[in-house]
C-alpha positions as CSV (number, residue, x, y, z in Angstrom):
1,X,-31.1,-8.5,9.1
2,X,-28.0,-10.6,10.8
3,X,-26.6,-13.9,10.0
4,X,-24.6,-16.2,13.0
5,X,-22.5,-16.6,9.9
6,X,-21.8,-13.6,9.4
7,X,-18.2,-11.6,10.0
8,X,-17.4,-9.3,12.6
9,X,-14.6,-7.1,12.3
10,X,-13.6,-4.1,15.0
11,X,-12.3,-0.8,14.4
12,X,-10.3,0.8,17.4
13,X,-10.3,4.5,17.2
14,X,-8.7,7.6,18.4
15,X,-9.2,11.2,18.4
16,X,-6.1,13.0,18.3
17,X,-3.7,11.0,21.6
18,X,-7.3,9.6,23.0
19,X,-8.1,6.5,22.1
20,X,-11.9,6.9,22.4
21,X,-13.6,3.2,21.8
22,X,-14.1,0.7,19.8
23,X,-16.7,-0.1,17.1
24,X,-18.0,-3.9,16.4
25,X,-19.4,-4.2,12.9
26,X,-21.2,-7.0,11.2
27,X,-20.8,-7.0,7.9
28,X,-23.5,-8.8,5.7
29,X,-21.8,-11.4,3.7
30,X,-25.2,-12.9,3.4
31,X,-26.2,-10.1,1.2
32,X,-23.6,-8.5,-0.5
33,X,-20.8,-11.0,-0.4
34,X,-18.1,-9.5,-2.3
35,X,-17.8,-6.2,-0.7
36,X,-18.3,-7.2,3.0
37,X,-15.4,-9.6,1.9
38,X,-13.4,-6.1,0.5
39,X,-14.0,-4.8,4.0
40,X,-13.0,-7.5,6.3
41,X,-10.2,-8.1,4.2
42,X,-9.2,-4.4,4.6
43,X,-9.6,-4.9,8.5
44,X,-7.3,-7.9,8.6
45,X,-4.7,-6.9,6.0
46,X,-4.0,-10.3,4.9
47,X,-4.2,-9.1,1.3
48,X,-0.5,-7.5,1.7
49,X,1.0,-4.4,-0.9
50,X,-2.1,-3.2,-3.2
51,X,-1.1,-2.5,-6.8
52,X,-0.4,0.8,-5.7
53,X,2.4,0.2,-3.4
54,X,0.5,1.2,-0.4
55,X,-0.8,-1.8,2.4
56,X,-4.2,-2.8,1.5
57,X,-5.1,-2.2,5.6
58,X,-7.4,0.2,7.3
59,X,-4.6,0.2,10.0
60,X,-3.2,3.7,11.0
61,X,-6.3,5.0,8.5
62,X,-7.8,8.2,9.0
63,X,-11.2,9.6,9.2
64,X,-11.1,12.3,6.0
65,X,-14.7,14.0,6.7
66,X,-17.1,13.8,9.9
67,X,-20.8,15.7,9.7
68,X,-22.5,15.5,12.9
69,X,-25.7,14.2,12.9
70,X,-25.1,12.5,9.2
71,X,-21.9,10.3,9.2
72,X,-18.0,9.8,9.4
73,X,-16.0,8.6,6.4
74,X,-13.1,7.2,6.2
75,X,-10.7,4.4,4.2
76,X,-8.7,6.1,1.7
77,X,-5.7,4.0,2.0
78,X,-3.4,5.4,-0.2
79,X,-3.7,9.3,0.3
80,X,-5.7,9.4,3.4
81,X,-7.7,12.6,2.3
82,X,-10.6,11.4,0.8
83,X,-9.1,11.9,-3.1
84,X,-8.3,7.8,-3.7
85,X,-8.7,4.6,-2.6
86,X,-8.1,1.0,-3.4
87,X,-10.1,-2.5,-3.3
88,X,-8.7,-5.9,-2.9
89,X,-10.2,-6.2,-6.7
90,X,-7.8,-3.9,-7.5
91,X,-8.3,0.0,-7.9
92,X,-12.4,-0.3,-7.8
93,X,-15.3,-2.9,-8.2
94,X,-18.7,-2.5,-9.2
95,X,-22.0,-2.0,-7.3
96,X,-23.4,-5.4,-6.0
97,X,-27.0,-5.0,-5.2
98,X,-28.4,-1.9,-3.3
99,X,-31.2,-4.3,-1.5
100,X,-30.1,-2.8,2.3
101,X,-31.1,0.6,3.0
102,X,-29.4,3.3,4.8
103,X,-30.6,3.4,8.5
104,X,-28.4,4.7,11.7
105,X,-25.2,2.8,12.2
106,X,-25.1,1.7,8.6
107,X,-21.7,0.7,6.7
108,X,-21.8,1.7,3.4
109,X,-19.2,2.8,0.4
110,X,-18.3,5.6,-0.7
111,X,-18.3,6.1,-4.7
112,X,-17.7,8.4,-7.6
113,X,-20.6,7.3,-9.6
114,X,-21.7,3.6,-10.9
115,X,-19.0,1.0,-9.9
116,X,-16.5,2.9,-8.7
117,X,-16.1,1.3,-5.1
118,X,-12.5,1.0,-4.0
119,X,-11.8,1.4,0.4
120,X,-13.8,4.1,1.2
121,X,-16.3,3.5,3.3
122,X,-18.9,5.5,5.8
123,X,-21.4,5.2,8.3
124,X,-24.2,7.1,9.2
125,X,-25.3,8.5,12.8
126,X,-28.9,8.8,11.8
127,X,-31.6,7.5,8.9
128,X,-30.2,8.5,4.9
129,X,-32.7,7.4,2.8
130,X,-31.3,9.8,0.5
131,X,-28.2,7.3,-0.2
132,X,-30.6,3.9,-0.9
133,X,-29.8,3.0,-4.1
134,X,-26.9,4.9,-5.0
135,X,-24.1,3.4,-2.3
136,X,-24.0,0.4,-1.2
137,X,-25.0,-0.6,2.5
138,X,-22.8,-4.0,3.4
139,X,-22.8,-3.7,7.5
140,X,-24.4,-2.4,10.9
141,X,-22.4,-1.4,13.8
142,X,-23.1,-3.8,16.3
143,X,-21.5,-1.9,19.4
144,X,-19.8,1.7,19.0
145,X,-22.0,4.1,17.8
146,X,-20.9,5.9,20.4
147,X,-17.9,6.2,19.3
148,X,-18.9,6.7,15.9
149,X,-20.9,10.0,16.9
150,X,-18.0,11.5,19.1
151,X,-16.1,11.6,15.5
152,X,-18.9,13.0,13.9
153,X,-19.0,15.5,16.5
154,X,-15.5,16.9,16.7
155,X,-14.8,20.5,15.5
156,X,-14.3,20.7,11.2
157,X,-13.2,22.5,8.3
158,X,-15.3,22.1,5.5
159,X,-15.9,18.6,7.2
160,X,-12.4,18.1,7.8
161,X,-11.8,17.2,11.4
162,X,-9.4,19.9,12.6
163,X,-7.9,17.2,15.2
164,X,-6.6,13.3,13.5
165,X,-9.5,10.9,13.7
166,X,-7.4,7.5,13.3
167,X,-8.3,3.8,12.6
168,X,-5.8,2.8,15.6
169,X,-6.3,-1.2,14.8
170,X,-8.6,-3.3,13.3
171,X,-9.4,-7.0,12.6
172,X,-11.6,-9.7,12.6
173,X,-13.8,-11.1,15.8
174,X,-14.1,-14.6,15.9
175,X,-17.2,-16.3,17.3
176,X,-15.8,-16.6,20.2
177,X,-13.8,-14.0,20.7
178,X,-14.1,-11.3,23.6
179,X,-15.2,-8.3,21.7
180,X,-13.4,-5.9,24.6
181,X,-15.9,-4.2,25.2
182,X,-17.4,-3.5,29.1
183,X,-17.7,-1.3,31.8
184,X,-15.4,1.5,32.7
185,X,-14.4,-0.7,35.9
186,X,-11.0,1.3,35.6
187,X,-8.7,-1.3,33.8
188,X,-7.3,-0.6,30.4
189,X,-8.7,-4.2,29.1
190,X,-11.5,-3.4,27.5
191,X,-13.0,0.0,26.1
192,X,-15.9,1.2,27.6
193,X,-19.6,1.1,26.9
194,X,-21.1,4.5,25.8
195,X,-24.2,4.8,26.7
196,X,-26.3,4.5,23.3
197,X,-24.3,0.8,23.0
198,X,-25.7,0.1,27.1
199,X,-27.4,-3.6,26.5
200,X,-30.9,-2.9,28.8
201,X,-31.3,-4.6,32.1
202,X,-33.9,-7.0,33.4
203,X,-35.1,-4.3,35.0
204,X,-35.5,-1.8,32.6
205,X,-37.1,-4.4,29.6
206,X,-39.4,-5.5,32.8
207,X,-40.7,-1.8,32.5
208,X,-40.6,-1.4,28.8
209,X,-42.9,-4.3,28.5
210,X,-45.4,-3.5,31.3
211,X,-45.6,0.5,29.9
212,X,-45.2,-0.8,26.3
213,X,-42.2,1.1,25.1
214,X,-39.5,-0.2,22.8
């Protein structure tokens, strides 16, 4: 699944005064148009004031609910608690197609039933075919899962982080655009690599093909 013309947005997150990393998504346009358009949209902010009064921008967002070893969610615009939410339809939009299926690093909405998509979004830190069907998947983190699972991990109540898990920035990635992403070389240009997002070396896919291993 992937298109070259696809989008890529970024989320740059923190946890509490740590900025912890960044998270590259591509969002499937070629799939589910309309809501991977609500999303990048939301990243970028060009849509302005919301009917609602509130910026229709994940900027300054938080991260309502984290479950380890399930997902984060996040994108509740307006009260930042998980209660509301807003779409650049207006307040919600309905269900486009549920043909993508929930897998780890998936971006998918959150919803109150049938067509009831608005800004909240999560993604998932392992398999939930439990979800396909029901919410609808629209992207795949790219780099930053990671990141992703040091949210889910941080201490809760009720699945409430106990510490502010913020959306920091966000935006769109152009084709050619640095994704600022790299080694920890010690500069503060580019967020670095955790090891689950480590491309492989030559080296190491010379020894996955010769022992067979993925």
């Amino acid at each position: 699944m992937g298109s070259d013309r696809n989008p890529l947005v970024f989320l740059d997150i923190s946890i509490g005064l740590c900025r912890v990393g960044r998270v590259v998504i591509e969002l499937f346009k070629d799939v589910v148009p309309k809501t991977a358009e609500n999303f990048r949209a939301l990243c970028t902010g060009e849509k302005g004031v919301g009917i609602l009064g509130k910026p229709l921008h994940y900027k300054g967002s938080l991260f309502h609910r984290a479950v380890s070893q399930f997902m984060i969610q996040g994108g509740d615009i307006i009260a930042q608690d998980g209660t509301s939410g807003e779409s650049i339809y207006g307040l919600t939009f309905e269900d486009e197609n549920f043909k993508l299926k929930h897998c780890t690093g998936s971006l998918s909405m959150v919803n109150a039933g049938p067509n009831t998509n608005s800004s909240q979004f999560f993604i998932t830190t392992i398999p939930t075919e439990h979800l396909d069907g029901t919410h609808v998947v629209f992207g795949k983190v790219k780099k930053g899962l990671g990141v992703v699972e040091e949210v889910s991990r941080v201490t809760t109540h009720q699945d409430c982080p106990t510490v502010k898990c913020c959306i920091e920035d966000c935006g769109e990635l152009g084709p050619d655009d640095d994704w600022g992403l790299g080694d920890n070389d010690g500069t503060a240009d580019v967020y670095p690599l955790y090891p689950v997002d480590w491309d492989p070396t030559e080296q190491q896919l010379q020894v996955s093909i010769k022992t067979g291993r993925d």
